[in-house]
C-alpha positions as CSV (number, residue, x, y, z in Angstrom):
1,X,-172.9,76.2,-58.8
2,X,-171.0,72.6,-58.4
3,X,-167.7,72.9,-57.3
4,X,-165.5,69.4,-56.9
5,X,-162.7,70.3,-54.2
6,X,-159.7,67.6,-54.0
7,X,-157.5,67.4,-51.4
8,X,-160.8,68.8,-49.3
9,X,-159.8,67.4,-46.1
10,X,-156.4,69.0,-46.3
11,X,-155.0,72.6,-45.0
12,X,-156.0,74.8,-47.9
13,X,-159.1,72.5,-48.9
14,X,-161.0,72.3,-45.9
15,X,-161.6,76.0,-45.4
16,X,-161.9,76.5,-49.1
17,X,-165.2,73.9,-48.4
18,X,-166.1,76.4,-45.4
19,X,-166.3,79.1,-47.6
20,X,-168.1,77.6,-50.3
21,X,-170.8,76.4,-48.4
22,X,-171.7,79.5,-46.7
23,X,-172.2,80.8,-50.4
24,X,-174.7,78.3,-51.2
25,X,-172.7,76.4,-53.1
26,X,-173.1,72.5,-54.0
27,X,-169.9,70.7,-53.2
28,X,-168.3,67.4,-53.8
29,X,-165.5,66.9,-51.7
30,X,-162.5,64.2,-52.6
31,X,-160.1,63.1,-50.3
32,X,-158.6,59.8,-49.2
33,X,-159.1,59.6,-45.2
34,X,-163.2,59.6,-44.4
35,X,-162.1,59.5,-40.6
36,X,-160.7,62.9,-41.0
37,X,-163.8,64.1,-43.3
38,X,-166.1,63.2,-40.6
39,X,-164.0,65.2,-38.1
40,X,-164.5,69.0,-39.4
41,X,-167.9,70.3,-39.0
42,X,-169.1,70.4,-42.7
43,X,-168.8,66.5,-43.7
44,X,-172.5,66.4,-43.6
45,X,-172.9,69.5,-45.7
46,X,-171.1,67.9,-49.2
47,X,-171.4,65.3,-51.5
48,X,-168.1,63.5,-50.0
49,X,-166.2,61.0,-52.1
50,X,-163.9,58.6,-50.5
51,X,-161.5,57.9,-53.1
52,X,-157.5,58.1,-54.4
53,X,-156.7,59.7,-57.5
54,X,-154.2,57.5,-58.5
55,X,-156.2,54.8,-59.0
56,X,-155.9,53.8,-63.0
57,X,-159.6,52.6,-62.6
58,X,-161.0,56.1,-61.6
59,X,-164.3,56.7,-63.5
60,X,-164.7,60.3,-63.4
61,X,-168.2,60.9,-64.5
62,X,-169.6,58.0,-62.4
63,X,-167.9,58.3,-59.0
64,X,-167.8,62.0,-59.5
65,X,-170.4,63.1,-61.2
66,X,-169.4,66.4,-63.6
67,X,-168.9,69.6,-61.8
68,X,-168.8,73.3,-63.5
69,X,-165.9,74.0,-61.3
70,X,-163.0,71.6,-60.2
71,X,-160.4,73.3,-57.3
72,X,-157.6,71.0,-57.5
73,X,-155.5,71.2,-54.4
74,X,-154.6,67.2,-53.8
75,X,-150.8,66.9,-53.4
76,X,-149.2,64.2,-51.3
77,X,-145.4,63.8,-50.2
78,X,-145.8,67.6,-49.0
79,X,-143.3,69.1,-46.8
80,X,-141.1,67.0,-48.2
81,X,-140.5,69.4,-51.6
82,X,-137.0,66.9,-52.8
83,X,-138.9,63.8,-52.8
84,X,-139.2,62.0,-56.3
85,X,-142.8,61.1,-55.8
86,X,-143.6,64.9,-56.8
87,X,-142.8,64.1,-60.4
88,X,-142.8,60.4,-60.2
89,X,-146.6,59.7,-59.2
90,X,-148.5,63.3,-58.3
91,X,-147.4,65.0,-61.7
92,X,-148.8,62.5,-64.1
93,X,-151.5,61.2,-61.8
94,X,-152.8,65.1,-61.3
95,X,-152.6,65.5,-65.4
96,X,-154.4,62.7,-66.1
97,X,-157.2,63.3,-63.9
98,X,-157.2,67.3,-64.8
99,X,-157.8,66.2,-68.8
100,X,-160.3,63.7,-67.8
101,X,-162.3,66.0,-66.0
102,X,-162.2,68.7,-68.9
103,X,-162.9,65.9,-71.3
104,X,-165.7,64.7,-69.2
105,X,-167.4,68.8,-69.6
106,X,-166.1,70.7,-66.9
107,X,-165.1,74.3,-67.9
108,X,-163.5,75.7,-64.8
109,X,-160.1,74.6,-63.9
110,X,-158.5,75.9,-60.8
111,X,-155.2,74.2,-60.1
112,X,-152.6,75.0,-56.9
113,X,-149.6,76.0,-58.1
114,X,-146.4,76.8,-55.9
115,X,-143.6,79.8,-55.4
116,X,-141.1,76.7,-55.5
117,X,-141.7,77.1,-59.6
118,X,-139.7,80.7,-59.4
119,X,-136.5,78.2,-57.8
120,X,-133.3,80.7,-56.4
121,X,-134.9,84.1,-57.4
122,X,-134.2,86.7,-54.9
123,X,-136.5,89.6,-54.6
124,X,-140.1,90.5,-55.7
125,X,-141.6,87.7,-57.9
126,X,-143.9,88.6,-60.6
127,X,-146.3,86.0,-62.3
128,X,-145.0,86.8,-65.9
129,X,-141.6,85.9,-64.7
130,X,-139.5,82.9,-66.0
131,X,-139.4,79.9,-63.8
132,X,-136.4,77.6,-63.0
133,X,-137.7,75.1,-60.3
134,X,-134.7,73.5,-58.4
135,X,-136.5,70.8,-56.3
136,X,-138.5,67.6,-57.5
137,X,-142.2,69.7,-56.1
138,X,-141.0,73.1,-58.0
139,X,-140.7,71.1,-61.0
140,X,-143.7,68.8,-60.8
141,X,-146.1,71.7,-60.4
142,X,-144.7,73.9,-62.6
143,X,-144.4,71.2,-65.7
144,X,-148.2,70.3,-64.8
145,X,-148.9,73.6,-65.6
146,X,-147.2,73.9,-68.5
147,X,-149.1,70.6,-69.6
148,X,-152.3,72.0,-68.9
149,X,-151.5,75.2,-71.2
150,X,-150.3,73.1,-74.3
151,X,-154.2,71.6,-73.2
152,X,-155.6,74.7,-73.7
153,X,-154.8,74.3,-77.2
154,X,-156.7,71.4,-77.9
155,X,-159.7,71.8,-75.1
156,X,-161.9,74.8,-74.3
157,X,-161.5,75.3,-70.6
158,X,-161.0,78.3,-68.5
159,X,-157.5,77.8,-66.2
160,X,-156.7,79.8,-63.0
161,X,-153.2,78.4,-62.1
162,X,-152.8,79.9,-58.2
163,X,-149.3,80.3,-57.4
164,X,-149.5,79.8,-53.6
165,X,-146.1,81.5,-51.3
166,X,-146.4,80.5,-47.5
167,X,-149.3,80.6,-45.5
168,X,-150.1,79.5,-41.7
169,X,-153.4,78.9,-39.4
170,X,-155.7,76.2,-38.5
171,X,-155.0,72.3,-39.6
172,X,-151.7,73.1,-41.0
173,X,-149.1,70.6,-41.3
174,X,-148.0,70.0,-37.8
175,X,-144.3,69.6,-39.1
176,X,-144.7,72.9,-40.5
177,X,-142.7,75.9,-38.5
178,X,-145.6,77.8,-37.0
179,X,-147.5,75.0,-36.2
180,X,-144.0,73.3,-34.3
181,X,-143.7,76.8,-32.2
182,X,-147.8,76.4,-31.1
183,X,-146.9,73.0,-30.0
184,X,-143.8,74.5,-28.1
185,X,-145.3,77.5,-26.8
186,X,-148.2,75.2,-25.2
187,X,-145.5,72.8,-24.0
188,X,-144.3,75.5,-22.3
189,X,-140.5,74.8,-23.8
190,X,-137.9,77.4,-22.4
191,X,-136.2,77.3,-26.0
192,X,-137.7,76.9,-29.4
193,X,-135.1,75.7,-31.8
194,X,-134.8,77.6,-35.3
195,X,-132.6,78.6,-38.4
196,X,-131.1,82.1,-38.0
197,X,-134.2,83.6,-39.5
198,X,-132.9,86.5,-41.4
199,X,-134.6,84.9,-44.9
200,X,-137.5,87.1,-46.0
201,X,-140.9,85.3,-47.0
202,X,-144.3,86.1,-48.0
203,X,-147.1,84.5,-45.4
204,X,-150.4,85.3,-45.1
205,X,-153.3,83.4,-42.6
206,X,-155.3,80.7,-44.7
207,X,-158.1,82.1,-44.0
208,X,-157.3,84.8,-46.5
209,X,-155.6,82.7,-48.8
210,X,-158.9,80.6,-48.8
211,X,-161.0,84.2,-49.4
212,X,-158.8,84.6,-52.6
213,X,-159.6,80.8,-53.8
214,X,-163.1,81.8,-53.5
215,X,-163.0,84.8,-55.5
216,X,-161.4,83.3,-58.4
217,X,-164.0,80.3,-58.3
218,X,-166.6,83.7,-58.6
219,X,-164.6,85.9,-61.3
220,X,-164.2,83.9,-64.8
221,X,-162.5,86.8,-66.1
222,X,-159.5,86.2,-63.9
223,X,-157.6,83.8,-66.2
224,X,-154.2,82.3,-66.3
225,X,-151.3,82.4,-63.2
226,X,-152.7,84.4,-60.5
227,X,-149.6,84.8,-57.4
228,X,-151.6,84.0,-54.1
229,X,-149.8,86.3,-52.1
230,X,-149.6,89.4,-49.5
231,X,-146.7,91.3,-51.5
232,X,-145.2,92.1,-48.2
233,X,-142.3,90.5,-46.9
234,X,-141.7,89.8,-43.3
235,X,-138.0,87.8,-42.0
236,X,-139.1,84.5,-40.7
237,X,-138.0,85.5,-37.2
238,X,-140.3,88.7,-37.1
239,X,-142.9,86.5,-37.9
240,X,-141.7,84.2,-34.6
241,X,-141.5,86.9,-32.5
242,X,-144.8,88.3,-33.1
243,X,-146.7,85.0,-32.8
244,X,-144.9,84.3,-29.9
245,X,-146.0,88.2,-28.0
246,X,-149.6,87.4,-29.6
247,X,-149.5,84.5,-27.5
248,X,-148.0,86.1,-23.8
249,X,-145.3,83.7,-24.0
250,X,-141.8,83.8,-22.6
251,X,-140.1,81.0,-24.9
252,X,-136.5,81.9,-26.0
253,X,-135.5,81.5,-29.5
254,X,-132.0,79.2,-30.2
255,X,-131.3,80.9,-33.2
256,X,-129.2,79.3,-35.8
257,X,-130.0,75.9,-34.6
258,X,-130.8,74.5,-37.9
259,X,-129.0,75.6,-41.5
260,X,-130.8,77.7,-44.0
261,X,-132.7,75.4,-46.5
262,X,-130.8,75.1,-49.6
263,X,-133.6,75.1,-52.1
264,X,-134.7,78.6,-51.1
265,X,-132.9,81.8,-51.7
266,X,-132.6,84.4,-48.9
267,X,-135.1,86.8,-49.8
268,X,-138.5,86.6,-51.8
269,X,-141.6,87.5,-52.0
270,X,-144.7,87.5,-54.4
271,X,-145.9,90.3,-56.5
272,X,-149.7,90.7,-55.8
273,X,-152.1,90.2,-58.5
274,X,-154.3,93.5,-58.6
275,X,-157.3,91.6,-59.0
276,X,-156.8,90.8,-55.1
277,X,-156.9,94.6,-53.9
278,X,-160.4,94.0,-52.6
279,X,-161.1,90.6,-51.9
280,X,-160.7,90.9,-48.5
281,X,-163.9,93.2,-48.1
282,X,-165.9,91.7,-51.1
283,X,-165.7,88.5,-49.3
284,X,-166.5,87.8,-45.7
């Protein structure tokens, strides 16, 4: 199977790549910085394409080629979830290159989606909830999918929209909060500074959340929003704490350092899709 993987180079895409390749599977990998393509270990493994989808020039089909899968995880501007450019230049440009690919023949679409979509909703969130995005990101991804459903009408494409909650691990974002407490932990920092950490969220390793990926790419009969998520909430600070014991380190936490982010409520957490209850031993 061909598989096209935007955004390959980036937290989520590069061990979706991994995963695919040690299945046997052709890939064409898209992403915008070659320098960092040539620096994981499977650059010479895929079809890599050097290229930015906002170009209004892109020819799909030529540069491209046409895939029977497209894993569409490109998304710039990212932590930064209130900046316009969410809505302003990733919505339309990701819509428009979605519906060309479709209209160029491929049948699988599998598009990242966010929890930011569910906005201030405490409590367990279920895919067939209603969403009410409060940030520019929330309401970028969650109009693109909505797009790409009214698409559904006129096209004949399979969609697997992956509502993604919080996840942590290798090459993540290195403003992100786990990866700021490695960096202060090998420092060897006598404080690490920190909200109050009392808020409840739903992580899970990317390795897993790139073992999921992969089993949707395998299982066509998994259609529609799928919640990429543990089900098992855990306070942020818990979460600190046990890194930090994993890790024999002595680092203090200053608690309360930084405010609770307003664009998140207190407490939330995904509803698991069933379809996940075995992915973890189907897939190695």
């Amino acid at each position: 199977m061909k598989v096209l993987v935007t955004g390959a180079t980036g937290f989520i895409g590069r061990h979706v790549v991994e995963l695919l390749l040690k299945h046997q599977h052709e890939v064409i990998a898209v992403a915008r910085d070659i320098d960092k393509a040539r620096s994981i270990n499977w650059f010479n493994n895929v079809k890599f394409v050097n290229c930015d989808l906002n170009e209004p020039d892109l020819n799909i089909s030529e540069i491209l080629g046409i895939p029977d899968v497209l894993v569409h995880l490109a998304w710039s501007g990212l932590p930064n979830y209130k900046d316009l450019s969410h809505f302003e230049i990733n919505l339309p440009t990701s819509y428009t290159f979605i519906k060309n690919m479709i209209t160029a023949g491929t049948k699988h679409i599998l598009v990242a989606g966010t929890c930011f979509e569910y906005g201030i909703q405490n409590g367990p969130l279920s895919e067939d909830m209603p969403t009410f995005p409060v940030t520019p990101y929330g309401l970028a991804k969650d109009t693109l999918r909505k797009f790409l459903d009214s698409l559904q009408k006129q096209y004949d494409f399979l969609f697997q929209w992956v509502r993604l909650f919080y996840m942590y691990g290798s090459g993540q974002n290195p403003n992100s909060l786990m990866a700021q407490l490695d960096r202060a932990i090998d420092n060897k920092d006598e404080l690490f500074k920190m909200s109050g950490g009392e808020q409840l969220r739903d992580y899970m390793p990317i390795e897993e959340i790139a073992r999921r990926i992969y089993f949707l790419i395998e299982n066509s009969s998994i259609k529609g929003v799928i919640n990429c998520c543990s089900g098992k909430p855990i306070s942020v600070r818990s979460l600190v704490e046990k890194s930090i014991k994993e890790k024999n380190s002595d680092i203090k936490l200053d608690l309360g350092y930084y405010p609770y982010p307003d664009y998140e409520p207190m407490a939330f957490w995904g509803v698991c899709n069933e379809c996940f209850q075995s992915t973890t031993e189907v897939i190695k």
